[in-house]
C-alpha positions in Angstrom: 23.9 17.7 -25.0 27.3 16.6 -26.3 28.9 13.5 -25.7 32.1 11.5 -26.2 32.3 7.6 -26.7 35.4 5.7 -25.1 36.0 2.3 -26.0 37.9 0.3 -23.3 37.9 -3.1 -24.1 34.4 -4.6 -24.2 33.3 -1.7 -22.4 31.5 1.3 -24.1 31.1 4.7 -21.8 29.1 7.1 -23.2 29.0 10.2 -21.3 28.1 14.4 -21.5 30.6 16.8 -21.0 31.9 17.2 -18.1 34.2 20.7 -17.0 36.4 18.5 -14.7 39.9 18.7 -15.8 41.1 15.9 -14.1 41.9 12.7 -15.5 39.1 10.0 -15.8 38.7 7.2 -13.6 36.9 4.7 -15.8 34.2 2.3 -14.5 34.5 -1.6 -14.0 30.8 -2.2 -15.1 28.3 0.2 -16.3 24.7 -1.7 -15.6 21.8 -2.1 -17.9 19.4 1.1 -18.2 16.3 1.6 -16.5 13.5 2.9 -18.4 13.2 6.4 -17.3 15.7 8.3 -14.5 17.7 6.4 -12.7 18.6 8.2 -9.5 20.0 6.8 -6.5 21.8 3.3 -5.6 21.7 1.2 -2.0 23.8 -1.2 -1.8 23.2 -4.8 -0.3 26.2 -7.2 0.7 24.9 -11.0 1.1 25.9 -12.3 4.4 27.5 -15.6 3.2 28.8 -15.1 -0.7 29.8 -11.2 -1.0 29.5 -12.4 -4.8 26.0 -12.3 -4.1 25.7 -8.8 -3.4 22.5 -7.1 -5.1 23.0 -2.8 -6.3 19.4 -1.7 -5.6 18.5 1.8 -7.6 15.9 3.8 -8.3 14.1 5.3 -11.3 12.7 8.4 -10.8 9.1 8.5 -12.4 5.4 8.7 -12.3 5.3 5.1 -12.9 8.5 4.3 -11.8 10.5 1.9 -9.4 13.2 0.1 -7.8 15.9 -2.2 -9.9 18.3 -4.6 -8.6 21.6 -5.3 -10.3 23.7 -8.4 -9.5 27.5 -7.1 -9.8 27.9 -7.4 -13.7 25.6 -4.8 -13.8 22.6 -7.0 -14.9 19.4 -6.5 -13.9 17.6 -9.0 -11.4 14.2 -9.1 -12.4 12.8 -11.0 -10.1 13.7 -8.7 -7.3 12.6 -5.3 -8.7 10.1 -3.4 -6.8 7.1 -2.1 -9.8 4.5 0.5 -10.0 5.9 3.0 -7.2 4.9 6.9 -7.9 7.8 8.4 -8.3 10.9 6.8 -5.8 13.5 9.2 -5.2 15.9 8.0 -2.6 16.9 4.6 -1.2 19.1 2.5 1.5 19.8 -0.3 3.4 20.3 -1.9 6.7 21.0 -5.0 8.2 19.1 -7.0 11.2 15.8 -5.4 11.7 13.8 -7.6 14.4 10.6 -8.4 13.2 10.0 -10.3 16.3 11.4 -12.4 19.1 13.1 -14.8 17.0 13.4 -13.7 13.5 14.6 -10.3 12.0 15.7 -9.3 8.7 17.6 -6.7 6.1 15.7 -4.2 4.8 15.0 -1.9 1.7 13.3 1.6 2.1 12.7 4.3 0.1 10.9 6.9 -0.4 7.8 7.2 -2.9 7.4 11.1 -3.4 4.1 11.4 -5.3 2.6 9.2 -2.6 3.9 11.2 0.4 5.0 8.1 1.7 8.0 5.5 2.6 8.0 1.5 1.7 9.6 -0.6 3.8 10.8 -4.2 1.8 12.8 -7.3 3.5 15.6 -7.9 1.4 16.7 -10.2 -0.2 13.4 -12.0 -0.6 11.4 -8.3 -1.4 8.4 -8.5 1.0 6.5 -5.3 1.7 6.5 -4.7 5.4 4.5 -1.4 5.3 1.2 -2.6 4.8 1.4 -0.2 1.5 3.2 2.6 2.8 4.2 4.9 6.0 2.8 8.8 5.3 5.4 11.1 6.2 6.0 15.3 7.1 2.2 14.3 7.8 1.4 17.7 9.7 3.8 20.1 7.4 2.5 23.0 6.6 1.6 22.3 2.9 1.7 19.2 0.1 4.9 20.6 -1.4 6.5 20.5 2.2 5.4 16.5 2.9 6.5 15.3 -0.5 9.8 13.2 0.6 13.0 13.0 -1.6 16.0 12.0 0.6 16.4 9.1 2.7 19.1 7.4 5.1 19.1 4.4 7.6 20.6 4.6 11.2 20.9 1.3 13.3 21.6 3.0 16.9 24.4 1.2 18.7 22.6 1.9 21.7 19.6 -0.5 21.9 19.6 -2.0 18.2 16.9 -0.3 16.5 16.6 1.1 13.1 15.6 5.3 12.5 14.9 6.2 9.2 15.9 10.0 8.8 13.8 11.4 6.1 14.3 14.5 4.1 12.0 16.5 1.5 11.4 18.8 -1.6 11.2 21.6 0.4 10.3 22.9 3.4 11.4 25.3 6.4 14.7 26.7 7.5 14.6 24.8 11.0 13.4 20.9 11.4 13.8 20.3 7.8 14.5 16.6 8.6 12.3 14.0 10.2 13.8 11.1 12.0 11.4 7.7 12.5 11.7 5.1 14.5 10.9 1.3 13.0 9.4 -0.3 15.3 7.6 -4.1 15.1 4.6 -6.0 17.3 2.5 -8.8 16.9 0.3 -5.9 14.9 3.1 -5.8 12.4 5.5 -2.8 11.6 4.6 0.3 12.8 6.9 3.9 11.6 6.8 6.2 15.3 8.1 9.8 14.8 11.4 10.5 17.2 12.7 14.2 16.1 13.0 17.3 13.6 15.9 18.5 13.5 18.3 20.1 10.9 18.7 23.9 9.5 18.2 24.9 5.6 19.5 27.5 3.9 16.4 28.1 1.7 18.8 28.0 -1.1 17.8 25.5 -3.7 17.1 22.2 -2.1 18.2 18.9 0.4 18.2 15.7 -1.2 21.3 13.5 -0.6 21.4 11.9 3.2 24.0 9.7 4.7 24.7 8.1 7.6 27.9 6.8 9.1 26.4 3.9 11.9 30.0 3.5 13.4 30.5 6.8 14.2 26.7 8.0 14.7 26.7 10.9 12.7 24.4 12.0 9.9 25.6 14.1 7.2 22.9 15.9 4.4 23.5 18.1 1.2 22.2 21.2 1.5 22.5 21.6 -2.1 23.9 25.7 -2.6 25.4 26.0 0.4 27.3 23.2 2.7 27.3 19.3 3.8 25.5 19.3 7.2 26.5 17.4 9.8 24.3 16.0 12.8 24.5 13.5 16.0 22.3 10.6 14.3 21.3 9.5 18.0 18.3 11.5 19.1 19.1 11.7 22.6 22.6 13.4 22.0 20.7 16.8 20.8 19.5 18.3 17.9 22.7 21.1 17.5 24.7 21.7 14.3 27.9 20.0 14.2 29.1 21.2 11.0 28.5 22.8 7.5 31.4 22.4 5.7 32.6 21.9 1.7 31.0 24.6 0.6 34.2 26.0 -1.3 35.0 22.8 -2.9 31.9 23.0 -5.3 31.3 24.5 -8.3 26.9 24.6 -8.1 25.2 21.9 -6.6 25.9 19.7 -3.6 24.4 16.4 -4.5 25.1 12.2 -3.2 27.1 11.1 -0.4 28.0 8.3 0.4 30.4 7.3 3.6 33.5 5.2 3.7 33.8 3.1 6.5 37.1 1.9 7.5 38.7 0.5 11.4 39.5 3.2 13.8 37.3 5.9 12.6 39.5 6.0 9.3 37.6 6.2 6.0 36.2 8.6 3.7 33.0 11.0 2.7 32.7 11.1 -0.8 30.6 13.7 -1.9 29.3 14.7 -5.7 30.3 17.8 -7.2 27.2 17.5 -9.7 27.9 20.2 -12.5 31.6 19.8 -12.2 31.4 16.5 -13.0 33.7 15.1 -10.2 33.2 14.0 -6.8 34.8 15.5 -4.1 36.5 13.5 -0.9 37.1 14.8 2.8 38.3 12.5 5.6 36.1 10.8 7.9 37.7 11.8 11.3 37.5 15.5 11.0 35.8 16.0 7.3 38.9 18.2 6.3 39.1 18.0 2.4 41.3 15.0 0.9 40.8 15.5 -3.2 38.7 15.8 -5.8 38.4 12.9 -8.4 36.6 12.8 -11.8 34.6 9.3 -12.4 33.6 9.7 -15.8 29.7 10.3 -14.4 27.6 12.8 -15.7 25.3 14.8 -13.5 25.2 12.0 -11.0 22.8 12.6 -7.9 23.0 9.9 -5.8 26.3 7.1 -4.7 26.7 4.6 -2.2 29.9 2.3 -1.0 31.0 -0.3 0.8 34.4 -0.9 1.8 34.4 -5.2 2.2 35.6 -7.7 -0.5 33.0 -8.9 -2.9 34.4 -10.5 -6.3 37.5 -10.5 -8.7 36.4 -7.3 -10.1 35.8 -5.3 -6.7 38.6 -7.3 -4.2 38.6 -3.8 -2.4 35.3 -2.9 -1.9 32.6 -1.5 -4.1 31.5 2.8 -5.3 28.1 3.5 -6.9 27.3 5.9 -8.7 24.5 6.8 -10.8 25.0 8.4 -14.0 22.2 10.9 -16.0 21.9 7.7 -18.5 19.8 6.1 -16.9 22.1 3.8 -15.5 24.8 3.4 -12.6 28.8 3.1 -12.8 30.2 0.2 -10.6 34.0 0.9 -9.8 36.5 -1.1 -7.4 36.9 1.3 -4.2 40.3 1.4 -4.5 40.5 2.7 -8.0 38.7 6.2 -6.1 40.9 6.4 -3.1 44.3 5.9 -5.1 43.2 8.1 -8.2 45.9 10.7 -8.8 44.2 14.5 -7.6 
């Protein structure tokens, strides 16, 4: 694999060849490497001091697990999650009631060798999952309840927190499972609500994202389109979109949604073997541009649109890079980058 080496400043870049043609949009802080494939970011904003904010990732192995990342790009030791079989996919929300009077952030992801999801409190990293919640438990075979993707809806509606899960592979109808958190005086407790979602067959669906605001879940069926569902249960289970598709050279890979006031904002979506990530609006998902971040391969991104230091004053974009690390970049470096 080729690379190139730009020096910018105190920064060093190191990245493969990429076929985009567009010009680069240069990271504000490449983190520290994890040990084996980093492969997906969450990110956490601190209620009180944005400053605060931790970049949760995951690295991709056998004996893998989950890093944190204050916003210099360091790693937090003390809040990484060890020994987990192979994480894949991670995300956050915010205000999970653990019981009348207390409720909490929370961390889950999913452990694919394990067949499994783990459920933390953030920011203090306390299982809630009693070791783990099995997934996709009656699919039809152990390739088909081995979980990859993973995305977090709060529902508007009555406050409670779904995890929509998605896997290595598996049929062409109810490809996605959609859990409901739910806590007693027993503990936490994972109920199933749905399946739902189409696949093409094609290659595989990984990348899941979910816009809270709007209540809409969006997935990468990898070789074909972005899907695009009601993330509410009770509005129905019908297709409300596959669209993109011509925007991509190979692979459809991370999203990761950009949530402004009015329904304004942004879908940014990577464009994995063209080295580029690809934009569409968040009203009608129409396409915006394409912009090239100086990533290589990346999978999986995440964003958040709120201030959180000197270096992101307009809101933070993550996005993982095939060097074992993850590229932090000040949101408005992406939206204003020249097409």
């Amino acid at each position: 694999m080729k690379k190139y080496i730009f020096i910018i400043g105190v920064v060093v870049l190191i990245c493969g060849c990429s076929k985009s043609k567009l010009t680069p949009v240069l990271p504000d802080v490449i983190t520290e490497k994890t040990p084996y494939d980093a492969d997906d970011p969450a990110i956490w904003v601190h209620p009180t001091n944005p400053s605060k904010t931790i970049v949760f990732g995951t690295d991709k192995s056998t004996d893998g697990g989950v890093y944190a990342f204050n916003l210099d790009g360091k790693i937090i030791e003390e809040k990484r999650i060890r020994n987990i079989k192979r994480p894949n996919n991670v995300d956050v929300e915010y205000g999970f009631q653990l019981n009348d009077s207390t409720e909490t952030d929370i961390l889950v992801f999913t452990e694919r060798e394990k067949q499994r999801i783990r459920v933390f409190s953030v920011p203090d990293m306390e299982p809630l999952d009693n070791g783990g919640f099995p997934v996709f438990v009656d699919a039809a075979d152990y390739e088909q309840r081995l979980p990859m993707g993973i995305g977090l809806y709060k529902s508007p509606k009555e406050g409670s927190i779904h995890v929509i899960v998605g896997r290595k592979t598996g049929p062409k109808e109810d490809y996605l499972y959609q859990y409901r958190l739910v806590s007693d005086s027993t503990g936490v407790q994972l109920e199933l609500t749905r399946k739902f979602g189409k696949f093409s067959g094609q290659k595989e669906i990984e990348a899941i994202a979910v816009d809270d605001e709007l209540g809409y879940v969006y997935y990468s069926d990898e070789g074909v389109c972005i899907r695009k569902y009601y993330a509410e249960p009770e509005m129905g289970n019908t297709e409300l979109a596959c669209f993109g598709a011509e925007h991509f050279l190979e692979d459809i890979e991370g999203i990761a949604v950009a949530s402004y006031q009015n329904g304004e904002g942004y879908i940014l979506v990577s464009n994995q073997q063209q080295g580029e990530f690809n934009i569409f609006s968040r009203k009608d998902n129409s396409f915006v541009k394409a912009v090239n971040l100086s990533t290589y391969e990346t999978d999986g991104c995440e964003v958040v649109t709120v201030p959180l230091n000197d270096t992101f004053p307009d809101g933070l974009f993550v996005a993982m890079n095939d060097e074992s690390n993850f590229y932090f970049y000040d949101l408005r470096k992406i939206i204003q980058a020249p097409q």
